[in-house]
RONUVEX-364373 format. One record per residue: y, x, z of N, C-alpha, C, O, CB in turn. Coordinates in steps of 0.1 Angstrom, whole numbers, plus 5000, padded with zeros to 4 digits. Glycine has a CB too. Example, Ala and Ser with C-alpha at 12.3 -4.5 7.8 and 13.67 -1.06 7.14 Angstrom:
494351325078495551235078496751325078496751425085495551135090497851285071498951375071500051295079501151345080499451415057
//
This chain:
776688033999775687994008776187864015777387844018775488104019775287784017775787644021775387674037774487744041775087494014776687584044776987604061775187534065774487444059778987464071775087594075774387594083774187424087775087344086774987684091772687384093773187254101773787274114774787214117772087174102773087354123773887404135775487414134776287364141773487544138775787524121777487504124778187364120779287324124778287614115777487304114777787164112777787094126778887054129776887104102776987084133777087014144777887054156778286984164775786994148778187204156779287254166780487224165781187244174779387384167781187164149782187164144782587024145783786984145782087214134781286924144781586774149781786734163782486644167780686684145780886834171781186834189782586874192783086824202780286964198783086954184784387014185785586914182786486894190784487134176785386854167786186704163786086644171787186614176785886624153784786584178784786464185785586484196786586404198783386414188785386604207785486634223786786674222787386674233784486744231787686724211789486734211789086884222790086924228790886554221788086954224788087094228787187154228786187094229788387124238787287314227785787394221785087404237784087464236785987604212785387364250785287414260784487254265783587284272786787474267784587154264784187024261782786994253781786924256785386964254782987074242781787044231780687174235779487184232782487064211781387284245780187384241779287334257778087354260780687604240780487254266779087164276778087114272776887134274779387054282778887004262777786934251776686964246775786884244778186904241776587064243776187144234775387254242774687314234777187184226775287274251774487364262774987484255774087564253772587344264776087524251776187664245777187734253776987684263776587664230777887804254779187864261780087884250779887864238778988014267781087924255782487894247782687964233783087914223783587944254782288114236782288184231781688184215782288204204781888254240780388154218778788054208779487954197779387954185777687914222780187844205780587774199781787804186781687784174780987714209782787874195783487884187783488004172784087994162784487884195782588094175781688134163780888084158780588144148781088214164780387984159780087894147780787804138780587774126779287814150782087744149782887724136783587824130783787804118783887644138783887914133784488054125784488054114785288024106783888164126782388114114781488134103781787984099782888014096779988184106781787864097781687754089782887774082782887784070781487624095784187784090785587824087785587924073786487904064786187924102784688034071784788144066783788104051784288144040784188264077782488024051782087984043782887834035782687774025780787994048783287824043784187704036785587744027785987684017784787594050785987864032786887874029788387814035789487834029786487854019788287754044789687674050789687694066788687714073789687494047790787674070790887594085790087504089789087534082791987534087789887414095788987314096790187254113790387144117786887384097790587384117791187334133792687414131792687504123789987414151793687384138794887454143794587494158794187414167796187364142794687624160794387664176795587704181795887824182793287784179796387594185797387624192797487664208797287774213798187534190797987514215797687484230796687384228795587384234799087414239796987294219795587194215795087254202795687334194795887004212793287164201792687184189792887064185792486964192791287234187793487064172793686934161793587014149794187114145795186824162792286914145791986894131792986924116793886844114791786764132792886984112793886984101792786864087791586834087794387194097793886854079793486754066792486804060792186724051794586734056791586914060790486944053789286954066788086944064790787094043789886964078788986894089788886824094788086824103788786894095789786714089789086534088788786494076788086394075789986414094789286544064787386534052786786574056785886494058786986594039786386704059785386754067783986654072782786634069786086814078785086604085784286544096783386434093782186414097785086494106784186354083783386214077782586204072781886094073783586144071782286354063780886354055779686414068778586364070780886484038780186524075779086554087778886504097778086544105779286654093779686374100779086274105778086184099777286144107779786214109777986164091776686034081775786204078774686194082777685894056775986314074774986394074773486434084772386474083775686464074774586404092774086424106772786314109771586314111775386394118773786234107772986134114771986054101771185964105774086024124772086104084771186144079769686204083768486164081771686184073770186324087768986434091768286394104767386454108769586584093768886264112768186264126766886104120765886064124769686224143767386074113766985954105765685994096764585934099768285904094765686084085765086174081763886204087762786184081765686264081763986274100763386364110762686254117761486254120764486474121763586124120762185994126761085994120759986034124762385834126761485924104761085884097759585964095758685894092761985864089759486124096758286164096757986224103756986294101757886214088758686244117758286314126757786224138757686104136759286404129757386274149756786264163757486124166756786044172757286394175758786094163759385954171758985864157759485744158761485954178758385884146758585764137757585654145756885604137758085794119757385624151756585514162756685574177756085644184754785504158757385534177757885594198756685524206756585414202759985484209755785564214754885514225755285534238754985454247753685584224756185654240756685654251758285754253758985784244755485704260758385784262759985864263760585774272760085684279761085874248762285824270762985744278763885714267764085784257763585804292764685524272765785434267766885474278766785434289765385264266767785534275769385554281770085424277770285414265770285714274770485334283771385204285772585234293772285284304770485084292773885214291775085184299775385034295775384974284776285284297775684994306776384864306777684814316778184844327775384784309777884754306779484694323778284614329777084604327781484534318779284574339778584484355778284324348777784254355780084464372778584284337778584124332777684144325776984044323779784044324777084294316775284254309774784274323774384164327774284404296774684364331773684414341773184294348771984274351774284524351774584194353774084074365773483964355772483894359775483994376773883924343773283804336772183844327771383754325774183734327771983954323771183964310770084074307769084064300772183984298770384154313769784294316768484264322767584324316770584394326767984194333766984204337765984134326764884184323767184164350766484014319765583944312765184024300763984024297766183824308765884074294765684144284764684254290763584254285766984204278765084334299764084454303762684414304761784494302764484504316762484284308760684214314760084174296758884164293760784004329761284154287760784124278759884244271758684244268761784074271761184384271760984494264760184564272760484684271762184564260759284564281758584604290757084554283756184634284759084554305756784474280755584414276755584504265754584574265755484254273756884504252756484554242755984724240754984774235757584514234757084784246756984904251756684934269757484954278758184964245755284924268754784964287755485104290756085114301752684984290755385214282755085414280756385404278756685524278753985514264757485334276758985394277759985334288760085214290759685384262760485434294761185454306762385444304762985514296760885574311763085304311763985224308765185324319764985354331763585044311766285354311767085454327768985384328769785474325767385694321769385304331770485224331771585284337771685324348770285114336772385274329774285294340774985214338775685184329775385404337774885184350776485074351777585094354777985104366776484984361778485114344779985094346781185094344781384974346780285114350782385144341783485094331782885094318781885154315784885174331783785024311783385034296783885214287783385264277784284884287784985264295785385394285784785484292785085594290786985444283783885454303782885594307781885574302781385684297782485624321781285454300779985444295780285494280779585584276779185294298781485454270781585544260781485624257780885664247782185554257782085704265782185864268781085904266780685954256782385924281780485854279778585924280777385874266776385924262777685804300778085764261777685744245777685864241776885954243778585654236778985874234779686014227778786174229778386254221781486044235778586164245778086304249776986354247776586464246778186334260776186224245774586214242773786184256772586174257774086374236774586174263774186094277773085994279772085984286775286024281774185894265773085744270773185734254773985784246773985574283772085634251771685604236772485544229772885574218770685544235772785404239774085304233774385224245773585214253773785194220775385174246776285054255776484954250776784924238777585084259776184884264777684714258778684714266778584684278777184514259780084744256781084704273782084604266782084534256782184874282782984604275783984524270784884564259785084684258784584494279785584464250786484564242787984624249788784544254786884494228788284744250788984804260789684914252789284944241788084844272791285014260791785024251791285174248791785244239792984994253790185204256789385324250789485354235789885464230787885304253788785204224788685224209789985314204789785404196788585074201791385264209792285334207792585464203792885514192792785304214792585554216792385684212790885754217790885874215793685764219789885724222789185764227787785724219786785764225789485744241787485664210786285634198786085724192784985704186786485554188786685864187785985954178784785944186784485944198786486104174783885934168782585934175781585864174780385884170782585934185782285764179781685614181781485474166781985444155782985544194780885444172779985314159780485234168779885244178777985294155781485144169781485014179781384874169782084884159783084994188780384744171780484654166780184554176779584564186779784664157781084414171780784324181779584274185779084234174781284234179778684254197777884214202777584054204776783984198777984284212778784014215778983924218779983844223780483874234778383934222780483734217781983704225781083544237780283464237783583624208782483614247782183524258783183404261783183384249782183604271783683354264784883254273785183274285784283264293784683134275786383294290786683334305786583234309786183144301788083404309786983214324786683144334787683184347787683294351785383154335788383054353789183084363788283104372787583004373790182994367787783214381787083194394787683144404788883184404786783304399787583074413788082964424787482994435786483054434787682824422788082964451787182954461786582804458787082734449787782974476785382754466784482624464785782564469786082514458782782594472786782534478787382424481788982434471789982384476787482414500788882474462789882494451790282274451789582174454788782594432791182284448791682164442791282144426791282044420793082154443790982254423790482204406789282174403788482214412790482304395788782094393787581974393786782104385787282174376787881794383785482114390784782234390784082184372783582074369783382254406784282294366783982344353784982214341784882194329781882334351785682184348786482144336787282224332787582314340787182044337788382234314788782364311790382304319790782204325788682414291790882424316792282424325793182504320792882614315791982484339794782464320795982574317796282584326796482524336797082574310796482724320796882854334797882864340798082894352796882994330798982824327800382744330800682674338801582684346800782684322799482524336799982434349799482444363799482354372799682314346799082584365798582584377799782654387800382764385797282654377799782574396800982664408800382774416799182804417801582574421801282824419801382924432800182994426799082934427801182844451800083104419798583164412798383294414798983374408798383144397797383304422797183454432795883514423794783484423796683414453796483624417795483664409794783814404795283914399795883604400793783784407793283944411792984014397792483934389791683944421793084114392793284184380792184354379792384474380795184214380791084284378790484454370791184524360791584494348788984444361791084654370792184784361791784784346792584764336791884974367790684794346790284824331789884724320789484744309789184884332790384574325791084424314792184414319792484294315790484264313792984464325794284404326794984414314795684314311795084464337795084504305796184454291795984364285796884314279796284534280794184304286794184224281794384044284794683954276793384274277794184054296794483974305796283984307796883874307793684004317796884084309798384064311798783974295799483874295799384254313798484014286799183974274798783844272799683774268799084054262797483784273797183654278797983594283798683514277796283644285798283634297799483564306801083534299801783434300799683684318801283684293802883664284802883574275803883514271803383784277801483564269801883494250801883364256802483294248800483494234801483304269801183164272801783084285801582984292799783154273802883244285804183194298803683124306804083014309805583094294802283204315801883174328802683264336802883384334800383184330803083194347803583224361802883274371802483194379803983124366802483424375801683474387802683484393803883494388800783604388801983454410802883434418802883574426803883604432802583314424801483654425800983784430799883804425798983734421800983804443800083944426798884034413798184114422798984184429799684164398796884144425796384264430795184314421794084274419796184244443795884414419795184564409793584554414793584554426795984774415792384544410790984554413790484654408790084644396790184444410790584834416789884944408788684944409788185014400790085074412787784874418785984864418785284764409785684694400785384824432784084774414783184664406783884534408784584554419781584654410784084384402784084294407783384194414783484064414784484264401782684254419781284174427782084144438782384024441779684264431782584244447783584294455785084164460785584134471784084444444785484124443786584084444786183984440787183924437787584134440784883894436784583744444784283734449784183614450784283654444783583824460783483744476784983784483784983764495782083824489785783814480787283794480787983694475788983664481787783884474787483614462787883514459787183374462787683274458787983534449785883374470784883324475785683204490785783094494783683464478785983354493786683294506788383304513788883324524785683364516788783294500790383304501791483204490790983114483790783464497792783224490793383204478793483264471794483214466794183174477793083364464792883434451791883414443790683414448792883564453792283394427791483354417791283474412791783574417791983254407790483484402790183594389789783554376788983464374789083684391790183604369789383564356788283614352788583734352790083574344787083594348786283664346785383574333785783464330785583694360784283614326783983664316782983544320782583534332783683824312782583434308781283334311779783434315778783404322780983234295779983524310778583584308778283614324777383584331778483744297779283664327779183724347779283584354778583574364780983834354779683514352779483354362778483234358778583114361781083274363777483304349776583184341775683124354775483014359775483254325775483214355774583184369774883054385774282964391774783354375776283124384777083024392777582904388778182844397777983084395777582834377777682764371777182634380777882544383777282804361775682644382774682534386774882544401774482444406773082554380775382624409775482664421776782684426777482774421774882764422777182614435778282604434779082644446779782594455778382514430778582784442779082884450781082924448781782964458777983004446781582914436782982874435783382764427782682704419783682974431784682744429784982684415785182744396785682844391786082644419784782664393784682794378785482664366785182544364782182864371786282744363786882634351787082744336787482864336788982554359786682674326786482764315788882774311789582674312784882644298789482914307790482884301790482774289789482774282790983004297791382674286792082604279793382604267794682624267792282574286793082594265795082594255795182774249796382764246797082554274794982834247793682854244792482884247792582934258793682874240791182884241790482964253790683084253791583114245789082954254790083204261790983304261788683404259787883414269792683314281788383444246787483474247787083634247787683724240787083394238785983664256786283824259784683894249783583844249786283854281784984004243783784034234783784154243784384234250783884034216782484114235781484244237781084374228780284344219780384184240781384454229780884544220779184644221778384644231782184644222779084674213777784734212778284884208779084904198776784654201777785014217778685124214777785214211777085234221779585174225777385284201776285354198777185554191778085544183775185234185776885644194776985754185777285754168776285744161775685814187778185764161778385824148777485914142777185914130779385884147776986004152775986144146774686074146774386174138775986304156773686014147772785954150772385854152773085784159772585984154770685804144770785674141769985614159769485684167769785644123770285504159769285444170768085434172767685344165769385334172767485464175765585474180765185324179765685234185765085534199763885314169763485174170763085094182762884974182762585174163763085214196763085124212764285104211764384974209762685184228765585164212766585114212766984994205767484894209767285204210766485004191766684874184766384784187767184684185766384854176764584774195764484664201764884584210764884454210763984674204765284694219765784664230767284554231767684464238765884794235767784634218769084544214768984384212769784294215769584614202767984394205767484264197766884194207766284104201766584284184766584194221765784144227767184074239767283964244764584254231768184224242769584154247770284054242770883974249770584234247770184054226770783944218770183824219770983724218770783984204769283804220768283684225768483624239768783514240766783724223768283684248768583654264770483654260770883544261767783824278771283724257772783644256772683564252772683474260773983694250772483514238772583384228772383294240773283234245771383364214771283294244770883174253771883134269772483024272769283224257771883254276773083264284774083214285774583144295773483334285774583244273775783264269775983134264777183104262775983374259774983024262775482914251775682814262775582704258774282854236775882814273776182754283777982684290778482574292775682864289778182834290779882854290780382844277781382774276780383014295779982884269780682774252780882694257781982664262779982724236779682594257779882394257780582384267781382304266778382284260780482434276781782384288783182434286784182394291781382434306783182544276784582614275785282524263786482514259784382794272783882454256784482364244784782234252785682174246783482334231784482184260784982054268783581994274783681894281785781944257782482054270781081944274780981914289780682024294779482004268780981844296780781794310779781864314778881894307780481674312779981894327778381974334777481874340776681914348778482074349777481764336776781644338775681664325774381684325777881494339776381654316775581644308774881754298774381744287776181554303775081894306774282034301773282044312772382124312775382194300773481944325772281964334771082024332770582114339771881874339770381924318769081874315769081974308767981934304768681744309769282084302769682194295768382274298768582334309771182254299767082304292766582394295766982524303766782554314766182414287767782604293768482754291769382694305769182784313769382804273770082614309770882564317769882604330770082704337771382414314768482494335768082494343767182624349767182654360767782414341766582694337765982834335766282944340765483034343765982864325767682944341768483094343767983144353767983094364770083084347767583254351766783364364768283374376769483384372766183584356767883374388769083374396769183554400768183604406768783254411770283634398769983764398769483874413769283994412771083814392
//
């Protein structure tokens, strides 16, 4: 008798979540439920599939296992569009997570776009780290994310489809009376005395930046909140930040700090697009994607030319430059 689709899917909730107590949340089932369906899969298969020690880990015939019942899966949800009720979506809801750098630059444009196309679907957004909004990917929470790349992929991606979205160019944030000549690029190296504020969740990537290019901080303070927070901290003090072109495009023309793109090299931060393994994306979701990709491209081609050297004199006249919705 061939397994079940149900026990198939209790057994990939189980791979993915590293516990039967995790997946039977997931899964609206109780513990008990759960783990009798892998049993019975266990029993028609003929193998282990898990070691149940203190942890559940996979054994080698349950990670073959997993690889084919993931593309199965998400075969049969593909399948099931294609002639069922969602093969043309009119209405429902779009689950979006995002970090705080789609939400302030890009998110709104895209939404007024995808709003015309689809009026009947109900746009529902979360903003915030990049390995929660993963998570809530994974759980079936939210449909798909963009976050930063972070060291979540590491151990915390079963599951997950991640592909690059979008790469950005950092940017020193400044107060406005900074001594540095506003949007020219800059080493980090030659800057003195450099007070610099650090979001928990890029700092590895930002610390190792700092080591490979034997910059000198002079003092570090850890940033656990949003960074909205910690530039009006850097707005009106000596502390810089580095932050992402996409989050300061805006500020660019306004000159509300100083903003200098990194130099020597640039130091460029991507973006990922984080969607479920078990299931394909909904053609609103698709849209929706493809409509973000269009409002970034444009955004986004801003902080390139200045991160490549182009003067802000001469991106003034810049449609996409002058255009930018102020958030």
């Amino acid at each position: 008798m061939l397994p079940k689709l149900m026990h198939i899917r209790m057994f990939v909730a189980v791979y993915e979540e590293g516990s039967f107590t995790i997946a039977a949340s997931r899964e609206g089932l109780g513990q008990s439920g759960i783990s009798a369906h892998v049993r019975q899969l266990e029993t028609q298969l003929g193998v282990q599939l898990f070691a149940r020690n203190r942890a559940v880990i996979p054994t080698p015939a349950g990670h073959a296992y997993y690889q084919q019942c993931v593309q199965l899966l998400r075969l049969h949800e593909s399948a099931f569009n294609a002639v069922g009720h969602r093969a043309e979506p009119t209405g429902g809801t779009l689950r979006i997570g995002m970090i705080p750098t789609m939400t302030r630059s890009v998110f709104s444009r895209a939404l007024r776009a995808f709003e015309a196309a689809y009026p009947n679907v109900s746009v529902h957004l979360t903003e915030g780290a990049g390995s929660v909004l993963a998570t809530a990917v994974r759980h079936g929470m939210l449909d798909f994310a963009v976050t930063q790349r972070m060291s979540y992929e590491a151990g915390g991606g079963c599951g997950l489809v991640t592909s690059l979205f979008t790469r950005t160019p950092a940017f020193l944030v400044s107060s406005p009376e900074s001594d540095l000549p506003h949007c020219e690029p800059v080493r980090l190296s030659d800057i003195k005395d450099l007070h610099l504020v650090l979001p928990i969740g890029r700092r590895p990537l930002l610390e190792q930046y700092l080591v490979d290019h034997k910059v000198h901080v002079e003092q570090r303070l850890n940033w656990f909140e949003s960074m909205l927070g910690a530039m009006d901290l850097v707005r009106s003090s000596h502390w810089t930040a580095i932050i992402s072109g996409l989050f300061i495009a805006d500020d660019l023309r306004r000159r509300r700090f100083t903003l200098n793109p990194l130099a020597d090299p640039i130091l460029w931060d991507d973006m990922l697009l984080v969607e479920a393994a078990r299931k394909p994306l909904s053609m609103a979701a698709q849209n929706f994607i493809e409509l973000l990709r269009e409002a970034t491209e444009e955004i986004n081609a801003i902080p390139i030319r200045i991160a490549h050297g182009e003067p802000l004199s001469g991106l003034s006249q810049s449609s996409a430059f002058n255009e930018r919705p102020t958030p």
